[in-house]
C-alpha positions in Angstrom: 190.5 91.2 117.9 188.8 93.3 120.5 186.7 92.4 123.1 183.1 93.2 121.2 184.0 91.4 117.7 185.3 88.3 120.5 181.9 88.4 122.2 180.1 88.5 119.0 181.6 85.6 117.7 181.4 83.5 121.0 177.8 84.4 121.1 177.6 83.3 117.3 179.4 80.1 117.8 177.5 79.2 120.9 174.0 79.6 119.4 175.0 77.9 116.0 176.1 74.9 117.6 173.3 74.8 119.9 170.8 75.4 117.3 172.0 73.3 114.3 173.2 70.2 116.3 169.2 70.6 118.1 167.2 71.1 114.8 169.4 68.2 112.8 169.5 66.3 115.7 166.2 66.4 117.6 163.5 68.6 116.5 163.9 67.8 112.6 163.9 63.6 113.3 160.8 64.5 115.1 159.4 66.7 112.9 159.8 64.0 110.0 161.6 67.0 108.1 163.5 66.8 104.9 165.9 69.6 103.9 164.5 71.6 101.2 166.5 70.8 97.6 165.7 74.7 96.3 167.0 76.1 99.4 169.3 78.7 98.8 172.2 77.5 100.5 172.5 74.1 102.5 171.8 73.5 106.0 175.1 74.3 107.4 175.0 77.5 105.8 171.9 78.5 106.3 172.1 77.8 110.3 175.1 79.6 110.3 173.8 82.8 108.5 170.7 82.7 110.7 173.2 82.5 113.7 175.1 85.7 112.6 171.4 87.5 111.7 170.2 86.7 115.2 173.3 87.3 117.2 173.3 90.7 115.6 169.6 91.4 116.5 170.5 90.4 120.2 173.3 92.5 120.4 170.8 96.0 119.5 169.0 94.3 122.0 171.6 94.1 124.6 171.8 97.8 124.2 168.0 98.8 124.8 167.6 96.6 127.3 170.9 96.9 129.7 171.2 93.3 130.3 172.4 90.3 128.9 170.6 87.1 130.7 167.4 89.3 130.3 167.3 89.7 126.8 168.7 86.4 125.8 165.6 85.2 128.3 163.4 87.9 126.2 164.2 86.5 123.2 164.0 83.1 124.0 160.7 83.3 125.7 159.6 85.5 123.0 160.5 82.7 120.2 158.4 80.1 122.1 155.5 82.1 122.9 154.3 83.3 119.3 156.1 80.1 117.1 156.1 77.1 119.4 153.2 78.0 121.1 151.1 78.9 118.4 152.1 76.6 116.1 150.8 73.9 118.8 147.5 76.1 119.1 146.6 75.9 114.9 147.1 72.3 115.1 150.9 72.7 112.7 153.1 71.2 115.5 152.5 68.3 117.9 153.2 69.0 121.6 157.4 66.4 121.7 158.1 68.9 118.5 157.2 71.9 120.1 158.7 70.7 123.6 162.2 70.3 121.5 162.0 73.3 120.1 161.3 75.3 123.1 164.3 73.0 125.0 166.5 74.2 122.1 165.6 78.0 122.2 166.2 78.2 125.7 169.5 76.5 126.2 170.6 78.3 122.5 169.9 81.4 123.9 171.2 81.1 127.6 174.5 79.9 126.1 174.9 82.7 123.7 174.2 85.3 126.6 176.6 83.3 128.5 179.5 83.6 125.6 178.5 86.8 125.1 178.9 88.2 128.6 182.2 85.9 129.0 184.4 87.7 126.0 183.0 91.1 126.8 184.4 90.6 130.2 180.6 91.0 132.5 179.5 88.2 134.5 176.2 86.7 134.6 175.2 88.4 137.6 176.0 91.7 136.2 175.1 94.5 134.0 178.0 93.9 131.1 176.6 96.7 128.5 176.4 99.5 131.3 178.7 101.4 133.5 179.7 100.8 136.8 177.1 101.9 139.4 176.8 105.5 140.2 178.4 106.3 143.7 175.3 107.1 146.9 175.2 110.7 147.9 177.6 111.4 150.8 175.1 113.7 152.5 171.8 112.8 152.2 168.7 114.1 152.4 167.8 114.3 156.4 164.6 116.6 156.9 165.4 119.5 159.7 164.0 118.6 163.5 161.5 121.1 164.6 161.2 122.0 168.7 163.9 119.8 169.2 165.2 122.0 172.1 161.7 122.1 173.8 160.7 119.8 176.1 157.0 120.3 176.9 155.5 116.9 176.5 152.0 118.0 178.0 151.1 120.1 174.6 150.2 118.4 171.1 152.7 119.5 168.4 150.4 120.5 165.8 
C-alpha cells in the first residue's frame, strides 16, 4: 500500500472513530436524538461513508492550501462557525449540544491531520504536501558603495 492510500485511510479511521464514538456517545444523548428508521443505511455505515466523503474533501484541500494542521484547523473552524454557531443563533441547538459538537469537530479533525501527516511521512511542524524548501541565493543582492575611496567628510553627499 503506498504511502498516500496509508495516509488516507489513517486519516479515515481517525475521524470515524472520533466522530461516531462523539455523536453516539455525546452529542446524540444530549441532543435527545433517535436514529432515523428510513435512513438509507445504518449509523455505522453512514458515519463511515461520511468519513470517507470528508477525508477526500480534505485531502483537495490539503493540496490548495499546502498544509495539513491548517486545513484540518480550516475545516474544523469552518464546521463550527456556520453549523454550531448558527444553529445556536436560530434557536435549533442549545449551547452543551453545540459545545459537544464543536469539542468533537476539533479533536476529529486535529486527529485526522495528525494521521494524515504521520503515514504520508511530514510532521506536524511541517509542510507534508510540498517540497523541501528552496535553497537562499549564494550571492545576494548587495547595492554598489558610491565615494567609498573619498574621504572628504566636510561636504554633504547629495
Amino acid at each position: 500500500m503506498n504511502d498516500s492510500a496509508k495516509s488516507f485511510l489513517a486519516a479515515t479511521l481517525a475521524f470515524f472513530a472520533v466522530t461516531y464514538l462523539g455523536v453516539r456517545f455525546a452529542f446524540g444523548p444530549a441532543m435527545g436524538m433517535e436514529y432515523a428508521s428510513d435512513a438509507m443505511f445504518n449509523q455505522e455505515v453512514t458515519a463511515l461513508l461520511g468519513s470517507l466523503i470528508s477525508i477526500a474533501f480534505f485531502v483537495y484541500a490539503i493540496g490548495m492550501v499546502g498544509d495539513v494542521d491548517k486545513t484540518a484547523r480550516v475545516i474544523a473552524l469552518s464546521q463550527i462557525v456556520l453549523v454550531d454557531v448558527y444553529y445556536v443563533i436560530n434557536g435549533e441547538r442549545g449551547i452543551t449540544a453545540a459545545a459537544m459538537s464543536a469539542v468533537i469537530l476539533l479533536v476529529g479533525w486535529t486527529l485526522a491531520g495528525k494521521a494524515y501527516s504521520h503515514f504520508s511521512g511530514g510532521g506536524s511542524d511541517e509542510d507534508s504536501s510540498t517540497a523541501a524548501a528552496e535553497e537562499p541565493d549564494p550571492n545576494p543582492y548587495s547595492p554598489p558603495v558610491e565615494n567609498a575611496t573619498e574621504s572628504d567628510s566636510s561636504s554633504f553627499p547629495y
